[in-house]
N, C-alpha and C positions, 0 to 999 in steps of 0.2 A: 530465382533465388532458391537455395537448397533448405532443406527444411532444418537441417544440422549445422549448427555453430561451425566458424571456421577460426584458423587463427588471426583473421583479415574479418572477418564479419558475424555481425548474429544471424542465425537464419532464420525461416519463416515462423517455426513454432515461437521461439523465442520473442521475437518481434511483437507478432500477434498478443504473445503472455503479455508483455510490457505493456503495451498501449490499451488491452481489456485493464489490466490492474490499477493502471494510473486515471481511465474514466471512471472505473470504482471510486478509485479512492477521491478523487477531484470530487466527485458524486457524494461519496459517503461523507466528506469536509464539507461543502458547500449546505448541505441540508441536515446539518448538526449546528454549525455554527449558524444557521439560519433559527432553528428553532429553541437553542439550547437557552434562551433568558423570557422564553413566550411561557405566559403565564398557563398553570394548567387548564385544561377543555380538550375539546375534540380538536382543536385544528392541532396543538399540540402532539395527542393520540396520534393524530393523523402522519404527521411527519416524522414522529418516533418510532413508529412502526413502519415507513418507509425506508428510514435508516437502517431497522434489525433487518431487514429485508434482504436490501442489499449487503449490507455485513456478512450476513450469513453467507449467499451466495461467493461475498469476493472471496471465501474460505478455498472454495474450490479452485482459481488463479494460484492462489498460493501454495497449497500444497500440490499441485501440479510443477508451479516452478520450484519445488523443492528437488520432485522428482526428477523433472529434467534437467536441471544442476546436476547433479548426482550422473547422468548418464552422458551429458556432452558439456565438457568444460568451456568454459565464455572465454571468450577472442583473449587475447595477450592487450594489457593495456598501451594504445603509443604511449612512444616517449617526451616523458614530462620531466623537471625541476623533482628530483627527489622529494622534496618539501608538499610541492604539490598532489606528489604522487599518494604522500603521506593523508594528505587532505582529504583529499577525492576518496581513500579507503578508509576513513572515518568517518566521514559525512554519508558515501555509501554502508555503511552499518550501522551507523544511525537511523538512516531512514529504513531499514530494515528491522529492527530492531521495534521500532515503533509500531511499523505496521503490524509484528507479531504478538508484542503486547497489547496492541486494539483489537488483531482479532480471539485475542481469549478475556480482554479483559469484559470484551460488550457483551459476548454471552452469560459470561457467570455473572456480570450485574445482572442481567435478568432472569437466570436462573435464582439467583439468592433474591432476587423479589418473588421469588415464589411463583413464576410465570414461566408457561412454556414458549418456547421463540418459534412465531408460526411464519413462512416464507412467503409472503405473497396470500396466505391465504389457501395454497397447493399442497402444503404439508405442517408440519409442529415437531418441531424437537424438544418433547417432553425434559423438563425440569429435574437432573440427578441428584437437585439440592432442594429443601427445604427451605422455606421461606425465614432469611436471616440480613435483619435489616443492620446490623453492621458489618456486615461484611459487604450488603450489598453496597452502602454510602462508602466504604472505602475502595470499592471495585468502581462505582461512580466517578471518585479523584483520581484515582489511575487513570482511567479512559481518557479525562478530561486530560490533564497534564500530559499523557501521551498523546492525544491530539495536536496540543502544541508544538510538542517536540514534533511530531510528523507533519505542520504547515512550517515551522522553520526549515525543516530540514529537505522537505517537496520544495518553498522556495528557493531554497540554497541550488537543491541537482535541479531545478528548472534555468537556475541563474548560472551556474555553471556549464550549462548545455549550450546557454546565449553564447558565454563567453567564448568557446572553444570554437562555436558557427563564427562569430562577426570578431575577436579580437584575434584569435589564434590560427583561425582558418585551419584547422590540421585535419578534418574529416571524424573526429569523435563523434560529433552527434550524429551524423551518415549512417556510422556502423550502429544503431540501433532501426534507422530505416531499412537493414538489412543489406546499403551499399558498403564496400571496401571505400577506405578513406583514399584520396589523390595521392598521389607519386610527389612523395617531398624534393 
């Protein structure tokens, strides 16, 4: 597998970016929605701060795949139903879009509570804001609502990845394992 995008396939950097970003984010969902209505205490603490943890860290997937966007263009999409092709490039900006309102909107809620965001324990990204609790409760609805919008829109490109393996059989999901899709 070449480690550069072709027009037939992603290649290895790529791949790799996709699948570390989407256990982040499965990860960073799975354990927000797990803790998000547990009443406050430690085990709370415990899990909220497992979340800013990983948050922080999926910063670095993303703006890497910023970077390598910018320097190898992604494969030519196959050929689809206009309609659908329309689809597929909303739904993928959508779920982009989301992820990059989660990842500014979780820090500055906890920069506006007045808290620095420590990673693990390994380091602290000191607080450039002041403690302001309406901004922080309105960076809180953000987060949250963009959470949503990012489990719809995750299960939409997980259902739409189904669809294209077992209904259309054309080789799209392939070309993010890094194969070229079959000879139509």
């Amino acid at each position: 597998m070449n480690l550069q995008d072709t027009p037939a396939r992603y290649g290895a950097v790529s791949v790799f970016n996709h699948w570390l970003g989407a256990a982040m984010i499965v990860a960073l969902l799975a354990i927000g929605l797990y803790f998000e209505d547990m009443p406050r205490g430690d085990e709370k603490l415990y899990w909220l701060r497992l979340h800013i943890s990983i948050g922080a860290l999926a910063l670095l997937p993303l703006a890497f795949r910023v970077f390598w966007r910018a320097r190898s263009a992604s494969p030519a999409p196959l050929p689809q139903p206009p309609r659908m092709q329309r689809l597929a490039s909303v739904l993928h900006v959508l779920l982009l879009v989301a992820i990059g309102v989660l990842l500014v909107s979780g820090p500055l809620a906890v920069w506006s509570g007045g808290r620095a965001i420590s990673v693990f324990g390994w380091f602290a990204l000191p607080s450039p804001l002041g403690e302001m609790p309406a901004l922080h409760e309105a960076l809180e609805k953000v987060h949250a609502i963009a959470a949503k919008v990012l489990l719809f829109s995750f299960a939409a490109h997980a259902l739409a990845a189904l669809k294209h393996a077992v209904v259309n059989r054309d080789g799209t999901l392939w070309r993010i394992f890094g194969r070229a899709p079959a000879a139509q």
